[in-house]
C-alpha positions in Angstrom: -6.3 -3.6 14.7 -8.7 -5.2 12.4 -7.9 -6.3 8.3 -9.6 -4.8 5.5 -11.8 -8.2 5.5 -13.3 -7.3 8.5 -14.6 -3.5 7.7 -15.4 -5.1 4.2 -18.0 -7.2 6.0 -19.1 -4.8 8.4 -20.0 -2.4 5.7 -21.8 -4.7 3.7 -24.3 -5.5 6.4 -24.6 -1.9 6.6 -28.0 0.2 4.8 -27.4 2.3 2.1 -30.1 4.2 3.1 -27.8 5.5 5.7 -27.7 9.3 5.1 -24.5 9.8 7.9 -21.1 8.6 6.8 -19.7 5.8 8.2 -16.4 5.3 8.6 -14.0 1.8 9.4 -10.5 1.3 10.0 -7.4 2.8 10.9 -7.4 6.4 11.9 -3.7 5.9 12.2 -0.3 7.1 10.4 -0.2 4.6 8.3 -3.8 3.7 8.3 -6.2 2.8 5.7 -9.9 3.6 6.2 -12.8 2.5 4.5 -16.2 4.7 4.3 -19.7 4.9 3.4 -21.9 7.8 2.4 -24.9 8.0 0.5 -24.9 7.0 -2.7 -24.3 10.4 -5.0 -22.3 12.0 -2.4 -19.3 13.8 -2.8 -16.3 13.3 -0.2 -13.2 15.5 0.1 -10.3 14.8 2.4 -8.1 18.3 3.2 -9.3 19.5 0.0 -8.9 16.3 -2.5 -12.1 14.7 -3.9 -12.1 11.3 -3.2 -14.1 8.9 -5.5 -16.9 7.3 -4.4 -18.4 4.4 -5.6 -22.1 3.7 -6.7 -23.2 2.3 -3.5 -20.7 4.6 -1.7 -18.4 3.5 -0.9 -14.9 5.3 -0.8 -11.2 4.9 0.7 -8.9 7.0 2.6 -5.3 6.7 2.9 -3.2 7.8 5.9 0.9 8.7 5.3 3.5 7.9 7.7 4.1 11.2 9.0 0.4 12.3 8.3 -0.7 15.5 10.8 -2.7 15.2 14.2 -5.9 15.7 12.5 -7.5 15.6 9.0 -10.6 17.6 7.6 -13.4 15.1 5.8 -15.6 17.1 3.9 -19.6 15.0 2.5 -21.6 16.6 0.7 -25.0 14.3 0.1 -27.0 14.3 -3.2 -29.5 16.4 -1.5 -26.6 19.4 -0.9 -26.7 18.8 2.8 -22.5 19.4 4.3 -21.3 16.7 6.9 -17.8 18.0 8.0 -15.5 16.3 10.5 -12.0 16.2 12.0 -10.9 13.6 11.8 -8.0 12.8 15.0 -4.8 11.0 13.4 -3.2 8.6 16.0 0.6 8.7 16.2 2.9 5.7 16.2 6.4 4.8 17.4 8.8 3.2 14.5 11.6 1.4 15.0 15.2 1.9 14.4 17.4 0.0 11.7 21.1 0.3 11.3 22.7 -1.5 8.5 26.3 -1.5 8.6 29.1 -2.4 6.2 27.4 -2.5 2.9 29.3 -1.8 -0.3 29.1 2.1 -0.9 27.0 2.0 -3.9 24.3 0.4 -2.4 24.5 3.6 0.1 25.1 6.4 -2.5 24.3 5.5 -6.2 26.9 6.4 -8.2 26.5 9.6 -11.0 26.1 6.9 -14.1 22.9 5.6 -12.6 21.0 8.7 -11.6 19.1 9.3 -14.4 18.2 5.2 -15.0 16.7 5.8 -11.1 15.0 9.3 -11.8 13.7 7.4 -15.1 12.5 4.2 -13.0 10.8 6.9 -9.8 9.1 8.6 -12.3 7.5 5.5 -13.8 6.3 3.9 -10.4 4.8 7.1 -9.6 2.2 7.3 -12.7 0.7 4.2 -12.0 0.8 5.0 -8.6 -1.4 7.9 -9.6 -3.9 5.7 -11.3 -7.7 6.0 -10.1 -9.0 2.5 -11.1 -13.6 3.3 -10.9 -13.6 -0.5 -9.7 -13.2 -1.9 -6.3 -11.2 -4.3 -6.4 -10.1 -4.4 -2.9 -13.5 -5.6 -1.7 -12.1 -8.8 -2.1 -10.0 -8.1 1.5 -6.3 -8.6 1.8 -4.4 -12.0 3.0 -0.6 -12.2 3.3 1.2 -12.3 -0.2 4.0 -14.9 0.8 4.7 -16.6 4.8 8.2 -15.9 6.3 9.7 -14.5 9.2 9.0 -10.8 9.6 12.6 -9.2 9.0 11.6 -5.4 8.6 8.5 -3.5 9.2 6.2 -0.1 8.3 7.8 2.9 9.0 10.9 2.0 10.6 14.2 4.0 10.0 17.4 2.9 8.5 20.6 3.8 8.6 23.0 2.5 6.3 26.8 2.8 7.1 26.1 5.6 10.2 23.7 7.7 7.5 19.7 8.5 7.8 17.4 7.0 5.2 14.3 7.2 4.5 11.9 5.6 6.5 10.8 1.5 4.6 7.5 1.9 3.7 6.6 -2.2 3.3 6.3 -4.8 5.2 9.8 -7.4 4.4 8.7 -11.2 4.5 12.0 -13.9 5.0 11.4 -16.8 3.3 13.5 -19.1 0.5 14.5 -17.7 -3.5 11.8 -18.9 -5.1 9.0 -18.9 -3.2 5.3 -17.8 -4.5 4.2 -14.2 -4.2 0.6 -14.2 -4.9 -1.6 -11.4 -5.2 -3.3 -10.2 -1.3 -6.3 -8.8 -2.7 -7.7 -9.0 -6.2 -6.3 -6.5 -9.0 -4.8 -5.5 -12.4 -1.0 -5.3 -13.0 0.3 -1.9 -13.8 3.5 -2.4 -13.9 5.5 -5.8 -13.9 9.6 -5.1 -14.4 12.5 -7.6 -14.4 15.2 -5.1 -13.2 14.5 -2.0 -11.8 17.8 -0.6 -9.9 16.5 -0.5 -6.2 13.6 -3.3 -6.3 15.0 -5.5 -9.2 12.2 -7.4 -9.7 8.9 -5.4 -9.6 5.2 -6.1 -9.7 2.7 -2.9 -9.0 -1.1 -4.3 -8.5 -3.8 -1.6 -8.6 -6.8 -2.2 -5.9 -8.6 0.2 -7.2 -9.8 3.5 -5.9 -6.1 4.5 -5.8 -5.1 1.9 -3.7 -2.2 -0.5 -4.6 0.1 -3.0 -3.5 4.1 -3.3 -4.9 6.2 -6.8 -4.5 9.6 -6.4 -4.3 12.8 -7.8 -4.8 11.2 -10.9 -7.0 13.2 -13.4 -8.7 10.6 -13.8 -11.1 7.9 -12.1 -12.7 5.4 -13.8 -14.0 2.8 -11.5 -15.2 2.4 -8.7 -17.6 1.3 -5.1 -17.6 -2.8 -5.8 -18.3 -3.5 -9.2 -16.4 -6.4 -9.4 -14.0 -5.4 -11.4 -11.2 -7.4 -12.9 -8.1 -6.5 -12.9 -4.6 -3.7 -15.9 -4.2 -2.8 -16.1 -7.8 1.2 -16.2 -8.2 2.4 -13.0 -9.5 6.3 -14.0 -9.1 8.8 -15.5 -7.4 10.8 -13.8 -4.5 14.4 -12.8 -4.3 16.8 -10.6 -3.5 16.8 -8.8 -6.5 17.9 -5.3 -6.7 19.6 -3.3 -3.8 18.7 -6.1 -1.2 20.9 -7.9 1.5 19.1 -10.8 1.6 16.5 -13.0 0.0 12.9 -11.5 1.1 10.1 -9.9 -0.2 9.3 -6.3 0.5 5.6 -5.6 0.2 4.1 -2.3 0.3 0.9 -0.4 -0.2 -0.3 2.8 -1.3 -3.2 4.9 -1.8 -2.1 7.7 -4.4 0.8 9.1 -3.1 -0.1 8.0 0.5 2.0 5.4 2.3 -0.2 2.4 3.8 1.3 0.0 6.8 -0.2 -3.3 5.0 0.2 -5.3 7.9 -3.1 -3.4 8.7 -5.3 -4.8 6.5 -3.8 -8.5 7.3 -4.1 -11.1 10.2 -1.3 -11.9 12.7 1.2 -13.8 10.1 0.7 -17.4 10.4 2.7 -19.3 12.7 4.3 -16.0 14.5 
């Protein structure tokens, strides 16, 4: 499967003149696919309106568990309907099972619900942020190099008992290490100690689309700063409700859950 680079520069090469829709990427659970209409259409996906940008451009997000099909919707500036199906691939996940961890890391204990409910509710409104710029033109590169210790979708169980599924892609490497930013963006939220993730760095693509660092032993950015693709937004860890030093990347569009390893090359030296 190709990176986000790759359908950046096909679609740049392609005419805006085009009147059909184009569309580039994954049409996968877990996918993230990149389209083009005519500039001044309007584009719905299963009934949301999905921006579009001057020169049409748009983005479409796939969940884990998204359904067997999805209904695209493009209406051109000259009120003529495309509509299409689009077919959702299924994918096999892997199986995790942790065992022996302390029980709190399991089951939070009562005294901490609220400080989590408090913490979800936070990551979700800047999850819900729909930046106008594209950021993400600037195509995706790996955020840190390590061994790859856990992947998209797979299940866990911790001490015999179902989670649910990891959404990110983990990376093993050294405390300390550089996280830079994959693609370029803004920093919506940047948090020393959040109870799951401990440290926390949320970077908004645009369009809906953003990528969350995990785990980090450092922050080193604030809520506001415009970063480049490879500028060091932290320092991984195993901060928070980890078992080991590692960062745990992960991607979203909305509420959508992306696989990020995606929109990335083969990790170096695997």
């Amino acid at each position: 499967m190709r990176g986000l680079a790759f359908l950046l520069t096909l679609l740049a090469g392609l005419s805006h003149a085009h009147a059909k829709t184009s569309l580039d990427g994954n049409l996968v659970q877990g996918g993230l696919v990149i389209g083009h209409a005519e500039p001044g259409s309007t584009v719905v996906l299963d009934g949301r309106t999905v921006r579009v940008d001057a020169d049409g451009l748009f983005v479409l997000g796939f969940h884990r568990d998204a359904a067997a099909t999805a209904e695209l919707t493009v209406t051109g500036p000259d009120g003529k309907v495309e509509r299409r199906t689009l077919a959702i691939a299924p994918r096999e996940w892997n199986i995790q099972r942790i065992d022996g961890l302390p029980k709190t890391m399991v089951t939070p204990p009562p005294e901490v619900l609220e400080r989590i409910r408090r913490e979800n509710a936070e990551i979700a409104a800047v999850r819900r942020i729909d930046r106008p710029e594209a950021l993400f033109r600037s195509g995706f590169a790996w955020p840190a190099t390590g061994r790859i210790s856990g992947v998209y979708g797979s299940q866990r169980i911790l001490n015999g008992e179902p989670r649910q599924p990891h959404y990110g892609v983990d990376i093993a490497a050294p405390v300390g290490t550089p996280v830079k930013a994959p693609a370029d963006g803004v920093v919506v939220l940047a948090a020393n100690d959040l109870y799951y993730t401990g440290g926390t760095v949320i970077l908004d693509h645009g369009h809906g689309l953003s990528s969350a660092f995990l785990h980090l032993s450092a922050v080193t950015v604030k809520v506001g700063d415009r970063l480049r693709q490879g500028e060091v937004l932290g320092k991984l860890g195993a901060t928070g409700r980890a078992t080991g030093p590692h960062l745990d990347w992960r991607m979203n569009w909305f509420e959508e859950r992306i696989d990020p390893q995606l929109l990335v090359p083969p990790m170096p030296g695997s």
